[in-house]
KEKE-3310 file (N, C-alpha, C; in steps of 0.2 Angstrom, whole numbers, plus 5000, padded with zeros to 4 digits):
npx = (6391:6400:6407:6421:6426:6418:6422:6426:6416:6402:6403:6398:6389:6385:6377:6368:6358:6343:6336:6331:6326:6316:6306:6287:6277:6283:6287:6284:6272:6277:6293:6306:6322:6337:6348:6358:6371:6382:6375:6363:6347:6329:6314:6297:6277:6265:6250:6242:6248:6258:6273:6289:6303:6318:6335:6347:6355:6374:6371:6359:6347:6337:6336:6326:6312:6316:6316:6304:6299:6287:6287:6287:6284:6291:6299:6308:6322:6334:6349:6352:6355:6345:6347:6338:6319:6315:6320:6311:6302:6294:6288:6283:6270:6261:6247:6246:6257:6266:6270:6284:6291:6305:6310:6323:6339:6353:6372:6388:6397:6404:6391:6392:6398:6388:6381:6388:6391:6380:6380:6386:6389:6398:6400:6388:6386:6396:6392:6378:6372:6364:6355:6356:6365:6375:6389:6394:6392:6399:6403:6405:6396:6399:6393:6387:6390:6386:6390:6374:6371:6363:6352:6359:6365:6372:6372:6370:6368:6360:6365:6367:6362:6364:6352:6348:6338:6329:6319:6307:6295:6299:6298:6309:6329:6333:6340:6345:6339:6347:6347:6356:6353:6361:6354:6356:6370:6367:6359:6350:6344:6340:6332:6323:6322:6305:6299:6285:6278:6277:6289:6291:6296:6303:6307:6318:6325:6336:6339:6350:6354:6366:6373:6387:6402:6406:6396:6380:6362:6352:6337:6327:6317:6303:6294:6287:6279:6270:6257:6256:6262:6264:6266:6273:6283:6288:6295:6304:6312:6319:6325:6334:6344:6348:6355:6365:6374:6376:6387:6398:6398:6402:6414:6423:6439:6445:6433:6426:6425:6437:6443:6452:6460:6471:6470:6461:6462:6453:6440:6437:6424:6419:6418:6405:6406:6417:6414:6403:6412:6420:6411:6406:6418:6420:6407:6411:6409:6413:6408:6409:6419:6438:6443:6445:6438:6441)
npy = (5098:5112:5118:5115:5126:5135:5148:5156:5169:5170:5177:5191:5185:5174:5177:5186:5176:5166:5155:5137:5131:5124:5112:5116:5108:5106:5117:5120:5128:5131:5139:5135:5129:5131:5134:5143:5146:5146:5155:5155:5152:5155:5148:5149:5148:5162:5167:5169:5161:5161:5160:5165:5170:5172:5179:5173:5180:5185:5191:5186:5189:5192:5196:5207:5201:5192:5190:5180:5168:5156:5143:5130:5117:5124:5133:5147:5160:5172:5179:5191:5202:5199:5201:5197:5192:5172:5159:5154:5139:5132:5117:5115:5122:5115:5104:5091:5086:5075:5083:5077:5079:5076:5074:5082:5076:5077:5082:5079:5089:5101:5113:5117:5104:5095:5101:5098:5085:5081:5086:5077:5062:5052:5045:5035:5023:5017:5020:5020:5008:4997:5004:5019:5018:5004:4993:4989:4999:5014:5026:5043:5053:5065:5082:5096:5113:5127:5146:5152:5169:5178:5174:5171:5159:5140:5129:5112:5101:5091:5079:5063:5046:5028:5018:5008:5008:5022:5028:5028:5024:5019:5005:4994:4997:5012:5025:5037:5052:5069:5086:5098:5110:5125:5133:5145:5146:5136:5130:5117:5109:5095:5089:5077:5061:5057:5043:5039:5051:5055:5069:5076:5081:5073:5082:5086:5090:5099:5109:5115:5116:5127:5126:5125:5129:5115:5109:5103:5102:5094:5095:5084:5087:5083:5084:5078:5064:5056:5040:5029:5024:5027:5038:5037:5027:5034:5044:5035:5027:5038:5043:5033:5035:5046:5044:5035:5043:5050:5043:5043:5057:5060:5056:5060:5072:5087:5091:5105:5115:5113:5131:5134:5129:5119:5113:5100:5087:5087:5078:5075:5072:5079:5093:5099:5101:5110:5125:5127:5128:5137:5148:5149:5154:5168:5174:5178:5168:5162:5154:5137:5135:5130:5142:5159:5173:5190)
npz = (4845:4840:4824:4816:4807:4812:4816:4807:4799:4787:4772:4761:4750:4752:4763:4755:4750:4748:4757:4764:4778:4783:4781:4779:4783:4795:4805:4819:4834:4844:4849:4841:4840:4825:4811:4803:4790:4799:4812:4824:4827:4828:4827:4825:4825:4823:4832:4821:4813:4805:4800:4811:4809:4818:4824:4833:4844:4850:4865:4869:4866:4853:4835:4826:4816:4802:4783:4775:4764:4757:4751:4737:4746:4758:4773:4766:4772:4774:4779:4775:4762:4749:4731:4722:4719:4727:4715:4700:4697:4687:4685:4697:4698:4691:4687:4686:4695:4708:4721:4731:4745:4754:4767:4781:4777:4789:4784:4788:4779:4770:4763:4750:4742:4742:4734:4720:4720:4717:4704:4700:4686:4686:4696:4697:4691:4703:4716:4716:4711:4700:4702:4698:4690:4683:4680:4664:4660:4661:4658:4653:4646:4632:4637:4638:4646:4653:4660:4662:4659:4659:4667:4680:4682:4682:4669:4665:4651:4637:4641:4648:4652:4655:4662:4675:4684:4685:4691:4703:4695:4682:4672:4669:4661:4654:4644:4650:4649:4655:4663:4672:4687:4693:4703:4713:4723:4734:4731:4719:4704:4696:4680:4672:4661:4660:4664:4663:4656:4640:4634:4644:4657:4673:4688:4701:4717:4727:4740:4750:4766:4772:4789:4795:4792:4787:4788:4786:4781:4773:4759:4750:4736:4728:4711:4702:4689:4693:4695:4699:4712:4730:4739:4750:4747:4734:4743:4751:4740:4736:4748:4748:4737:4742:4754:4751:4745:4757:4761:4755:4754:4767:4768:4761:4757:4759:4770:4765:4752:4739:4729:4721:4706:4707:4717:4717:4704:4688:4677:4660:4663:4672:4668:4675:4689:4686:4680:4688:4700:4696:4694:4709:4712:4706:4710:4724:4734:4750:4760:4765:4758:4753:4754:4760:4766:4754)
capx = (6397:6403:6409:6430:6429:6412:6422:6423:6409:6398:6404:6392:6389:6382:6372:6362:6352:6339:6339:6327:6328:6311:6298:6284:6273:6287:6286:6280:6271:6282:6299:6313:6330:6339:6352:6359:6378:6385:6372:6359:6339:6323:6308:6291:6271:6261:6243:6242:6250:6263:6280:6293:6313:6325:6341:6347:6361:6376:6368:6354:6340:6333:6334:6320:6310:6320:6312:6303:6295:6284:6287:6290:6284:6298:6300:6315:6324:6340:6353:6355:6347:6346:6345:6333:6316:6319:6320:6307:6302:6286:6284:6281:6264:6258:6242:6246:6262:6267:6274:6286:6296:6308:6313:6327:6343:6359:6379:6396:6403:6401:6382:6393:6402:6384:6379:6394:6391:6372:6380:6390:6386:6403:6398:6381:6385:6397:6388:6369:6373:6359:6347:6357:6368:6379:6394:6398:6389:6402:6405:6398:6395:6399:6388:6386:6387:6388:6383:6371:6373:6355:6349:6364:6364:6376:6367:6372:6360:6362:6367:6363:6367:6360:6352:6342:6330:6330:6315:6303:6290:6304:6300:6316:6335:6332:6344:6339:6340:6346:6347:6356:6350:6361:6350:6359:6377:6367:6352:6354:6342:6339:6327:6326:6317:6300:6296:6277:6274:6286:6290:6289:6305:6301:6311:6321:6327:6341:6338:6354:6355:6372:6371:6391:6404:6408:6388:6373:6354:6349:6330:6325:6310:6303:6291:6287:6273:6269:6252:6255:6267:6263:6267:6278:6287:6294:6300:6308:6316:6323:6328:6339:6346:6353:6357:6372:6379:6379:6392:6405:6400:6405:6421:6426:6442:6444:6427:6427:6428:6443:6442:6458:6460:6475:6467:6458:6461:6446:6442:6432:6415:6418:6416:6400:6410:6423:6410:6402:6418:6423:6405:6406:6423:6417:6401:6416:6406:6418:6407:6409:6425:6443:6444:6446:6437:6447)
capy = (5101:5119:5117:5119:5132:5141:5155:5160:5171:5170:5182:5194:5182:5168:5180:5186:5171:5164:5146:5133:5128:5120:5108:5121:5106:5104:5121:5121:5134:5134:5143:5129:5131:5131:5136:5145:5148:5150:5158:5151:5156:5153:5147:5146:5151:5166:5165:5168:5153:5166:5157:5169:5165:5176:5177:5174:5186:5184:5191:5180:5193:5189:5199:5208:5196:5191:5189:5173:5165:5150:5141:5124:5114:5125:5139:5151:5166:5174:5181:5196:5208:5195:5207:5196:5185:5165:5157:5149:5133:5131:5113:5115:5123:5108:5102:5083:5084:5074:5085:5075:5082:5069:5076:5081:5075:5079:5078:5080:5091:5107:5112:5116:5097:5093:5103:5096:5079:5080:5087:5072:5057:5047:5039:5032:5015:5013:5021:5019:5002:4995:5008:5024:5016:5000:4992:4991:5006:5019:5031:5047:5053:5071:5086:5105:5117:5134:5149:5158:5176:5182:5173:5170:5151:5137:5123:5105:5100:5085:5073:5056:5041:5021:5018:5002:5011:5030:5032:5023:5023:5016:4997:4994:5000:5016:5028:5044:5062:5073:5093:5102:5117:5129:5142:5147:5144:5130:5124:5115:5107:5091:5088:5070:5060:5054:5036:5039:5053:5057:5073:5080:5082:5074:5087:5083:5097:5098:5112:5114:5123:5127:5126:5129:5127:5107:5102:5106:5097:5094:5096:5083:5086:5081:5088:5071:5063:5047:5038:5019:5025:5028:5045:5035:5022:5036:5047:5030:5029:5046:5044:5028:5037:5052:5040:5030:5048:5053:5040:5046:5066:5061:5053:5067:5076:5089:5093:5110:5112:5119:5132:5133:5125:5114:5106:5093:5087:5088:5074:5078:5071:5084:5100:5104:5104:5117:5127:5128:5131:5148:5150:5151:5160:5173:5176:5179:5164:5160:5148:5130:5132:5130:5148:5165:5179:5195)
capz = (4845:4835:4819:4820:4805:4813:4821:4800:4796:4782:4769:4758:4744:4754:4767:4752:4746:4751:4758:4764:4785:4786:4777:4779:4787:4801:4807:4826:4835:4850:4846:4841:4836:4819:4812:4794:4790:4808:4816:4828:4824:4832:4822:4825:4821:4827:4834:4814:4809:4801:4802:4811:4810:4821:4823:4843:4846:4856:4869:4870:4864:4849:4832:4823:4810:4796:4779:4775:4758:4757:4742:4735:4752:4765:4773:4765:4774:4772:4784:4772:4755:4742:4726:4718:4725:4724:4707:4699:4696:4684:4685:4706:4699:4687:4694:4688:4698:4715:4726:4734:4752:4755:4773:4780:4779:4789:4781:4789:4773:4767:4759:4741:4740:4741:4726:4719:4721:4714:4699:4696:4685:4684:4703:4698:4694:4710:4723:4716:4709:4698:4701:4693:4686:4683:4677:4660:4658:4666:4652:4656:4637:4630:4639:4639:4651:4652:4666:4660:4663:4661:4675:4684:4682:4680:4668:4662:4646:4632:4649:4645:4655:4656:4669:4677:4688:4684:4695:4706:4690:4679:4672:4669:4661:4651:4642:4655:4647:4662:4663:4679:4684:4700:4703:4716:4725:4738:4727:4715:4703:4692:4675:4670:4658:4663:4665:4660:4651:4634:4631:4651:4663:4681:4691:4707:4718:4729:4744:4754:4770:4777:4795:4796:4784:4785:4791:4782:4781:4762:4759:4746:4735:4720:4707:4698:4687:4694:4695:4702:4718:4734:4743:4754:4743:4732:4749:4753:4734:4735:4752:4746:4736:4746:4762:4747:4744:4761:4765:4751:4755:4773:4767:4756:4760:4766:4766:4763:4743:4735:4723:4719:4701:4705:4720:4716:4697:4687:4672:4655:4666:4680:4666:4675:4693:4684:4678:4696:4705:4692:4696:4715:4714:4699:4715:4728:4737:4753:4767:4764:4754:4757:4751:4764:4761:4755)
cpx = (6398:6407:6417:6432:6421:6414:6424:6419:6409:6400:6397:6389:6384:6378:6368:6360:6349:6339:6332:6329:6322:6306:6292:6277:6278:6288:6280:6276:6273:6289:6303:6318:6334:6344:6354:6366:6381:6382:6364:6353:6333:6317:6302:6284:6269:6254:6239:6241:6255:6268:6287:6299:6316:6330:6344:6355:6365:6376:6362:6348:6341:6334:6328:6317:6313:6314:6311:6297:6293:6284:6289:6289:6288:6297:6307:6315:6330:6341:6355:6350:6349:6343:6340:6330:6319:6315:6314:6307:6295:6284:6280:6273:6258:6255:6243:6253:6263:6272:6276:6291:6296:6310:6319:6335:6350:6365:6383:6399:6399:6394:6387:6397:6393:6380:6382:6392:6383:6374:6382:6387:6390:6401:6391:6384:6392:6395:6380:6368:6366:6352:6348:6362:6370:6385:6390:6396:6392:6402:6401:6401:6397:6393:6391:6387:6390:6385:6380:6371:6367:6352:6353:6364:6369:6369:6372:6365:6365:6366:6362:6367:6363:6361:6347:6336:6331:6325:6309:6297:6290:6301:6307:6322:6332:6339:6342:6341:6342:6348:6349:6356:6355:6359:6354:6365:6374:6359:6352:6346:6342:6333:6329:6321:6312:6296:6290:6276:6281:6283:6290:6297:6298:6307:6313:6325:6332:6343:6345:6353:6362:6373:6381:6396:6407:6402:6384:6367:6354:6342:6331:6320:6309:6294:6289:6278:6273:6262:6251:6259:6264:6266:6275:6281:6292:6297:6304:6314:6321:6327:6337:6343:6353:6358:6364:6374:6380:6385:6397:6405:6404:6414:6426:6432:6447:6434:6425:6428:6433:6440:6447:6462:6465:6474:6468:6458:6455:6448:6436:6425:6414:6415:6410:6402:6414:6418:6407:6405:6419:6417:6405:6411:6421:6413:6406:6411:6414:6414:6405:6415:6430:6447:6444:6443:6443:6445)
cpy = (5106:5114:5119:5125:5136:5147:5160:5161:5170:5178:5185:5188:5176:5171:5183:5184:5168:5156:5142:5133:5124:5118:5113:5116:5104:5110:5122:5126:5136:5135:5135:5132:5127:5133:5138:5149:5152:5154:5155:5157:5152:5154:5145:5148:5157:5164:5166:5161:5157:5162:5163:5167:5173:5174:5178:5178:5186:5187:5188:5183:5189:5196:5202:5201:5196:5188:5182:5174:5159:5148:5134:5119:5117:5133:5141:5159:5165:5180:5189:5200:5204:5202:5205:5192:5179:5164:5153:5143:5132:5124:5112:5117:5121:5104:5095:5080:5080:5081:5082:5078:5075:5068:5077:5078:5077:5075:5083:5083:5096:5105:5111:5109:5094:5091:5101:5088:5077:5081:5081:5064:5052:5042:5036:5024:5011:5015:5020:5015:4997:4998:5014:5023:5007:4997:4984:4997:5012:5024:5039:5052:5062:5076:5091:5107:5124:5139:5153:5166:5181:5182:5171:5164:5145:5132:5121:5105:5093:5080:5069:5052:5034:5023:5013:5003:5017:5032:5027:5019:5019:5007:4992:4998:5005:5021:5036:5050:5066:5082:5096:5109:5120:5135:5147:5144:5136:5127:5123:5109:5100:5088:5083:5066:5057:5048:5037:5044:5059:5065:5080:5077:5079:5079:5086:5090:5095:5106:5112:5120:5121:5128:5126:5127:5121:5104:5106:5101:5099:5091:5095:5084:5083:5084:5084:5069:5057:5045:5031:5019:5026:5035:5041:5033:5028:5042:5042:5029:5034:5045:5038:5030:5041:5048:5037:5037:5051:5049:5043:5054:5063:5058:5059:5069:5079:5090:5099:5109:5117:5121:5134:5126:5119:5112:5102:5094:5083:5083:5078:5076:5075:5092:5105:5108:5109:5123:5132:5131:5138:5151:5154:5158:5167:5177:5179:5174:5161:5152:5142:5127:5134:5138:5154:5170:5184:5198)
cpz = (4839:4832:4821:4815:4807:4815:4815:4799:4789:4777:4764:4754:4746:4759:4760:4747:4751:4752:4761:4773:4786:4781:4781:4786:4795:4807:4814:4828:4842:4847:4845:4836:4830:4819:4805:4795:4796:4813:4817:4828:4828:4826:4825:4822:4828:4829:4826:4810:4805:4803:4804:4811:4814:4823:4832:4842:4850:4863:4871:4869:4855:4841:4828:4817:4804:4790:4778:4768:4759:4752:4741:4742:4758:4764:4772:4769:4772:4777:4779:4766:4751:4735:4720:4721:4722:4718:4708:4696:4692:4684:4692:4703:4695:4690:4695:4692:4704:4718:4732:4742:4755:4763:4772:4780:4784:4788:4785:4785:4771:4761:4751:4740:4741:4734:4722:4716:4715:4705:4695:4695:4683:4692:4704:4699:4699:4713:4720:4711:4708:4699:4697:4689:4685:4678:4670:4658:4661:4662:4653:4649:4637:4632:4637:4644:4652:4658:4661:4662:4664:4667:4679:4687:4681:4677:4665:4657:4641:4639:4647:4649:4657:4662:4673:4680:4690:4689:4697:4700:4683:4678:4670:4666:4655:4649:4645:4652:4654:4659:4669:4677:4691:4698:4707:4719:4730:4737:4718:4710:4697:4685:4671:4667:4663:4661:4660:4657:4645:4635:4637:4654:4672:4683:4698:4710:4726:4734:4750:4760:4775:4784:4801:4791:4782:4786:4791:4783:4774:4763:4752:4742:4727:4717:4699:4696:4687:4699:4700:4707:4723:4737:4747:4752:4740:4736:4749:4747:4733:4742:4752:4743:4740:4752:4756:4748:4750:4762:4764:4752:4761:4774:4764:4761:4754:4763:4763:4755:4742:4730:4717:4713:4702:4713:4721:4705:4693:4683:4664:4658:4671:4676:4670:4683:4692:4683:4687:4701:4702:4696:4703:4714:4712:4707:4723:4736:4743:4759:4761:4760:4758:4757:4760:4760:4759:4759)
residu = (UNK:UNK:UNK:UNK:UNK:UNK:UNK:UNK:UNK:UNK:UNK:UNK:UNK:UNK:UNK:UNK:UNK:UNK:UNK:UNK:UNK:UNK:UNK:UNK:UNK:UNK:UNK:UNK:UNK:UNK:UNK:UNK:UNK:UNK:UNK:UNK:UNK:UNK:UNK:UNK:UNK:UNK:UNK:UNK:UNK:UNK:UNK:UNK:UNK:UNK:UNK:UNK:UNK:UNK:UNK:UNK:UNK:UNK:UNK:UNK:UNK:UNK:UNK:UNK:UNK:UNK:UNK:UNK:UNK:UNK:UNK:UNK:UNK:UNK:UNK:UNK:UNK:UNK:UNK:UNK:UNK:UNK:UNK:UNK:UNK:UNK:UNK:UNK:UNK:UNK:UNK:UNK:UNK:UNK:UNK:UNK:UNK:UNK:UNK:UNK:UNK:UNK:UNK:UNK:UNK:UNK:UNK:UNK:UNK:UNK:UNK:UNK:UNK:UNK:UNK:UNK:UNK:UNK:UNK:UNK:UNK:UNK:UNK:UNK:UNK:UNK:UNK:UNK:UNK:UNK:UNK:UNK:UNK:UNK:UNK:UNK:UNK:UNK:UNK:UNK:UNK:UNK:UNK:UNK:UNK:UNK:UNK:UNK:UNK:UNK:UNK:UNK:UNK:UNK:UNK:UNK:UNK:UNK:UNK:UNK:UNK:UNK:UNK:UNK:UNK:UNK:UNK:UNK:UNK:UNK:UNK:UNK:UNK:UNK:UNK:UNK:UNK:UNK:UNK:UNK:UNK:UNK:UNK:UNK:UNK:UNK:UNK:UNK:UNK:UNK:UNK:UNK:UNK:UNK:UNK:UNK:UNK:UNK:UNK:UNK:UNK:UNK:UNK:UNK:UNK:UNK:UNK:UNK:UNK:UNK:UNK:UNK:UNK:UNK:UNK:UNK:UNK:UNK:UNK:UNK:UNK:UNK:UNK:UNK:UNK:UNK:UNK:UNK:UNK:UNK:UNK:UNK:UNK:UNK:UNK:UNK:UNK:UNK:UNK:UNK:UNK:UNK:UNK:UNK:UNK:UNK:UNK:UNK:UNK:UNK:UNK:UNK:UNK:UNK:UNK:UNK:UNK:UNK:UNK:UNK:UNK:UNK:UNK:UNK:UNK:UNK:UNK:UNK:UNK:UNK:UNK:UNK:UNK:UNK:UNK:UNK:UNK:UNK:UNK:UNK:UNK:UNK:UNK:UNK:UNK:UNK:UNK:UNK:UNK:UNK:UNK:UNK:UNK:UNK)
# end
């Protein structure tokens, strides 16, 4: 079923970035249909093994190839002229890293309440109940966060928060260091202490694709230093994860995010959602919020 706010395009802001639609090993070589901010796409391989994406047309012809990057396990295109390539990520090419692809998921609520939600560490110990958090440990301590204007970035830093099982490698409760990184308006990254090795970041990544402006796929990966796990067990870990917050993304109302300050009232543990939101608006970002372009 069409989305009920699909028949609002996609304004500049959010056509030019680059976005994730496929785990790179998921990529057929007969055409199959996709989808990115309201507009329906065709993906497959060439007698190359090239990955093409086009965009179907409402006549039912087919657009010329759209650009496409392979990177971080997925194929990225973009419905528009991104003014810079995508960001980087220098742990992805640390040879003793896992590279985890979690698969993907889909949620009922816009991609930005995704990013939103990933930034937020006040609902660990009641939705991720003795693994990311728990109760008495609710407090969510004094952080930072600032956009950076160089790289045109919102970051969280000094984020600290008990945690019983921070990561599949985890032997029990730790006091976990975290770092958020939005590289862009619908990905969103996280840097968290590491179980095993001091004085390194596992890195967890948060790949949203908006598919229209209430229901998007979130492509989880990780970029983690873990020796005694299985490939599968920590997909299964991280998938547990995500499957707890889809319930509450999907409860959300409205879904769409407001960006309109008096909303939804913020608390001193949401600073990094405020930040976020000016962030979006500053970027004149309109799909997925409750906003109108001008």
């Amino acid at each position: 079923m069409a989305s009920i706010h699909a028949q609002r395009p996609a304004e500049k802001a959010s056509l030019d970035q680059w976005y994730v639609i496929d785990a790179l090993a998921d990529i057929p070589a007969a055409p199959r249909a996709n989808r990115l901010l309201g507009r329906d796409l065709q993906v497959e391989r060439d007698a190359a093994g090239t990955v093409i994406v086009r965009e179907k047309l409402a006549d039912g012809s087919f657009s010329e190839t759209l650009p496409t990057r392979e990177r971080y396990g997925y194929v990225w295109t973009t419905l528009g002229t991104p003014e810079r390539e995508l960001f980087d990520i220098p742990e992805a090419d640390e040879a003793d890293r896992n590279q985890v692809v979690c698969g993907a998921v889909a949620v009922k609520a816009s991609g930005l309440r995704i990013v939103e939600n990933f930034l937020d560490m006040a609902h660990f110990p009641f939705v991720h109940t003795d693994i990311l958090g728990a109760e008495p440990n609710t407090e969510v301590r004094h952080y930072t966060t600032e956009i950076r204007r160089d790289v045109d970035e919102v970051w969280a830093t000094n984020c600290e928060f008990f945690q019983p099982q921070a990561a599949l490698s985890a032997s029990g409760g730790i006091m976990t260091q975290y770092m958020y990184r939005v590289a862009a308006p619908f990905q969103v990254l996280l840097y968290k202490t590491c179980p095993v090795a001091a004085n390194r970041w596992d890195v967890i990544c948060l790949f949203v694709q908006p598919l229209d402006h209430d229901r998007c796929r979130a492509h989880p990966v990780m970029f983690i230093i873990d020796e005694g796990n299985s490939l599968t067990s920590m997909i299964h870990f991280q998938q547990l994860i995500f499957l707890q917050d889809r319930i509450i993304l999907e409860n959300q109302r409205p879904r769409l995010l407001p960006l309109e300050p008096r909303a939804e009232i913020p608390t001193r543990a949401d600073i990094s959602s405020v930040a976020y939101r000016r962030w979006l608006k500053e970027k004149g970002v309109t799909f997925g919020t409750a906003e109108k372009a001008a």
